[in-house]
Backbone as JSON Lines, residues from 0, in Angstrom:
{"i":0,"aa":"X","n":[0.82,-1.19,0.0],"ca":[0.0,0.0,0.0],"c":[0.87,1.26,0.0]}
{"i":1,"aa":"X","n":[1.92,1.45,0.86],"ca":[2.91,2.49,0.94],"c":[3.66,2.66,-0.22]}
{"i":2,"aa":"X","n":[3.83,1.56,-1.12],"ca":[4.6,1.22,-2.68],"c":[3.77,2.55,-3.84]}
{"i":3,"aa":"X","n":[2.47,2.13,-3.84],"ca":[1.06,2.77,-4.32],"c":[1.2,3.74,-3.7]}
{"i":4,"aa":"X","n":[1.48,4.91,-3.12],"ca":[0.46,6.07,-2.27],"c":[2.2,6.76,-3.11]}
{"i":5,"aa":"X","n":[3.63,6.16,-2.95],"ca":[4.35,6.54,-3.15],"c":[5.03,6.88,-4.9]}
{"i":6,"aa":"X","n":[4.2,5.58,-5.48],"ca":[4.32,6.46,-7.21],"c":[3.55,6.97,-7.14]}
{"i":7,"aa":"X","n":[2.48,6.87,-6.68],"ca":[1.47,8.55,-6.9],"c":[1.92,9.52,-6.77]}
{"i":8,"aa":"X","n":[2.33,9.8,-5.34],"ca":[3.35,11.16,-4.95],"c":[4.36,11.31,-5.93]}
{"i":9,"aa":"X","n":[5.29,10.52,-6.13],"ca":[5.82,10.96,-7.61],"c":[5.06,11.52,-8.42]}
{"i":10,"aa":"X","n":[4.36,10.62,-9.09],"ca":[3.92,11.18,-10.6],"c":[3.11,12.41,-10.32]}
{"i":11,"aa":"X","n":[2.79,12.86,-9.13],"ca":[2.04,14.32,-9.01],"c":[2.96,15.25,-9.4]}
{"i":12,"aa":"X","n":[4.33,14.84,-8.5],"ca":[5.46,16.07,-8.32],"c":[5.94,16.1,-9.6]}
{"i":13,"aa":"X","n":[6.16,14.86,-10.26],"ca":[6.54,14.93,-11.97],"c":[5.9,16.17,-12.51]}
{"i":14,"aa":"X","n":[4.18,15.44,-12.37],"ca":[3.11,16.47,-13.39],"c":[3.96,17.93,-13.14]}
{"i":15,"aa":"X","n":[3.4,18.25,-11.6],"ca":[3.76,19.7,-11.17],"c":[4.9,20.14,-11.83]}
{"i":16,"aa":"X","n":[6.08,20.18,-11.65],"ca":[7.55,20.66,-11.99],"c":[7.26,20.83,-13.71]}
{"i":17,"aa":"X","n":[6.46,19.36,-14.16],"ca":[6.42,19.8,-15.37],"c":[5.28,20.69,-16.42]}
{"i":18,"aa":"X","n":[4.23,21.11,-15.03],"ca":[3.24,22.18,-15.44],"c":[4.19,23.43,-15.33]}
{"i":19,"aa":"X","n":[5.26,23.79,-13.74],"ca":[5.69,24.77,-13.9],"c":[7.02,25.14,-14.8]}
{"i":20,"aa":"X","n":[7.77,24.0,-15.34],"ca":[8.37,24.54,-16.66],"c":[7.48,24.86,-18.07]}
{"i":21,"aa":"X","n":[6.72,24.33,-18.13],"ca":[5.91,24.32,-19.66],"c":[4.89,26.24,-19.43]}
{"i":22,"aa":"X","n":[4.69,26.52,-18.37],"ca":[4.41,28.23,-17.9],"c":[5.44,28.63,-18.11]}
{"i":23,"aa":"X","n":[6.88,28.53,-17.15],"ca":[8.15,29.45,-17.75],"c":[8.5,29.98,-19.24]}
{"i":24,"aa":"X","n":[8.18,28.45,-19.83],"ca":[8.75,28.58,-21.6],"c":[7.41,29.36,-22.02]}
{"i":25,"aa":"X","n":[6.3,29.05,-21.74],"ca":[5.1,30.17,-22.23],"c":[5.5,31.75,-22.17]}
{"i":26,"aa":"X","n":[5.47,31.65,-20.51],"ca":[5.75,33.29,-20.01],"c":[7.27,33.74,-21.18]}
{"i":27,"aa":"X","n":[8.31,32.72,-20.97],"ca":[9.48,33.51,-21.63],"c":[8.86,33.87,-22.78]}
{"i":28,"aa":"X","n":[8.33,32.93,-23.43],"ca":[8.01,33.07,-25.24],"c":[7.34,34.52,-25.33]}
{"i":29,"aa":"X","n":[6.38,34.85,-24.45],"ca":[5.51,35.72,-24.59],"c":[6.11,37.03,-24.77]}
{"i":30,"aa":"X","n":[7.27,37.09,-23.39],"ca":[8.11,38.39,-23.27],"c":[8.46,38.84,-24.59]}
{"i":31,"aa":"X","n":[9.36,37.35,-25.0],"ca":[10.14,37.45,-26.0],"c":[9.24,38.34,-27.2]}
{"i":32,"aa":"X","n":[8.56,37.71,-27.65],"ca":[7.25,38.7,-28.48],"c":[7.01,39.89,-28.55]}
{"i":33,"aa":"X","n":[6.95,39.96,-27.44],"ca":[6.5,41.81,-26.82],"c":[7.44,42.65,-27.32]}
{"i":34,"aa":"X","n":[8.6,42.0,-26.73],"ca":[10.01,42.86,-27.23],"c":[10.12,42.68,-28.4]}
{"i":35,"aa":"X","n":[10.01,41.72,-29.12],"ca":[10.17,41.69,-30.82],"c":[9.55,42.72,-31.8]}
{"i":36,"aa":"X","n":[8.06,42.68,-30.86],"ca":[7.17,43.44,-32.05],"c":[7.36,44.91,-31.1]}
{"i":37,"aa":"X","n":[7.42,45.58,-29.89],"ca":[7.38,46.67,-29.95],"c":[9.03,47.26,-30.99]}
{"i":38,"aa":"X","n":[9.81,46.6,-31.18],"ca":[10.97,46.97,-31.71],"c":[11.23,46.95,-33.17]}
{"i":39,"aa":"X","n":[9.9,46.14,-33.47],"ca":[9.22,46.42,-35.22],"c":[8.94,47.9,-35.35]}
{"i":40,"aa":"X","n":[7.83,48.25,-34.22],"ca":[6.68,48.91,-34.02],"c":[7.91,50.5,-33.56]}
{"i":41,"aa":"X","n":[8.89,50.55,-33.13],"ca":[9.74,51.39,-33.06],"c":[10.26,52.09,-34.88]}
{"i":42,"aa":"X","n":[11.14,50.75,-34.82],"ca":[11.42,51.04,-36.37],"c":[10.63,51.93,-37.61]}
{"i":43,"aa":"X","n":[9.11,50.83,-37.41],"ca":[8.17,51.87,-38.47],"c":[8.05,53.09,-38.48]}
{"i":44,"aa":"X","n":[8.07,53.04,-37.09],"ca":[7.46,55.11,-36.4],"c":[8.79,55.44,-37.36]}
{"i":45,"aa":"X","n":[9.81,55.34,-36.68],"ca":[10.94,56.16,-36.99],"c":[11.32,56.28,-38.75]}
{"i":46,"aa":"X","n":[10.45,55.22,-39.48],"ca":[11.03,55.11,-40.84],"c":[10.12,55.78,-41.39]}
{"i":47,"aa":"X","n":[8.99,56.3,-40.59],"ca":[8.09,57.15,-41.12],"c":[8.31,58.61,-40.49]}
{"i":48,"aa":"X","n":[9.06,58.87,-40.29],"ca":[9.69,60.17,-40.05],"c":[9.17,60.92,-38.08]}
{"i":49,"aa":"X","n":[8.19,60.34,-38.1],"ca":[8.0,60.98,-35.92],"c":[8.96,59.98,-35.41]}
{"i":50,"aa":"X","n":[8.41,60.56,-34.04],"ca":[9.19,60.02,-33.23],"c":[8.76,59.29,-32.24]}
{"i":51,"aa":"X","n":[9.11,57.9,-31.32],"ca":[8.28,57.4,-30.64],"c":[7.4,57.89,-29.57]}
{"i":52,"aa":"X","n":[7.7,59.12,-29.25],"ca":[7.62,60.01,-27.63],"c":[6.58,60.9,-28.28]}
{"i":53,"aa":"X","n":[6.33,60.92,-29.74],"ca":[4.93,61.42,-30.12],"c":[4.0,60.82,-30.6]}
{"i":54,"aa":"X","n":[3.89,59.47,-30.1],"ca":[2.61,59.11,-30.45],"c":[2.25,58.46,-29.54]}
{"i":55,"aa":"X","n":[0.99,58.57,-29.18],"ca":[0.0,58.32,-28.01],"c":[-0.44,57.03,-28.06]}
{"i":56,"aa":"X","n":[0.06,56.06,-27.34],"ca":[-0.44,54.51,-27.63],"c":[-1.62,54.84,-26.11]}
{"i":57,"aa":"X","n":[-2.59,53.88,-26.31],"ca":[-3.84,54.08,-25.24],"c":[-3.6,53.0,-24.71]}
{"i":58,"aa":"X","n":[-3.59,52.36,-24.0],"ca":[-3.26,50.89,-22.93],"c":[-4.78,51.02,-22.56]}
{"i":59,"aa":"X","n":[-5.16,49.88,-22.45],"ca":[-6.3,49.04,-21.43],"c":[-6.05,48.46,-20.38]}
């Protein structure tokens, strides 16, 4: 019975560790994105002649 109660407890802590790496690589990916496209989103402004500090982005 203690054999049983004890791969369980494993395979939980497995799952877990491997729910909270598979969030890290999400969260990183996501950052990563953000920074990619605001640094598109830089470029354009600037190749279109303003400047980033004049244009009014609205956040939600």
């Amino acid at each position: 019975m203690e054999q049983a109660n004890s791969q369980t407890g494993k395979r939980k802590s497995k799952a877990l560790w491997i729910s909270a790496a598979l969030i890290a690589v999400v969260v990183a990916g996501g950052m990563g994105a953000k920074f990619f496209y605001e640094g598109k989103v830089k470029d354009l402004i600037a190749r279109s002649g303003a400047t980033v500090g004049s244009v009014d982005v609205f956040a939600n």
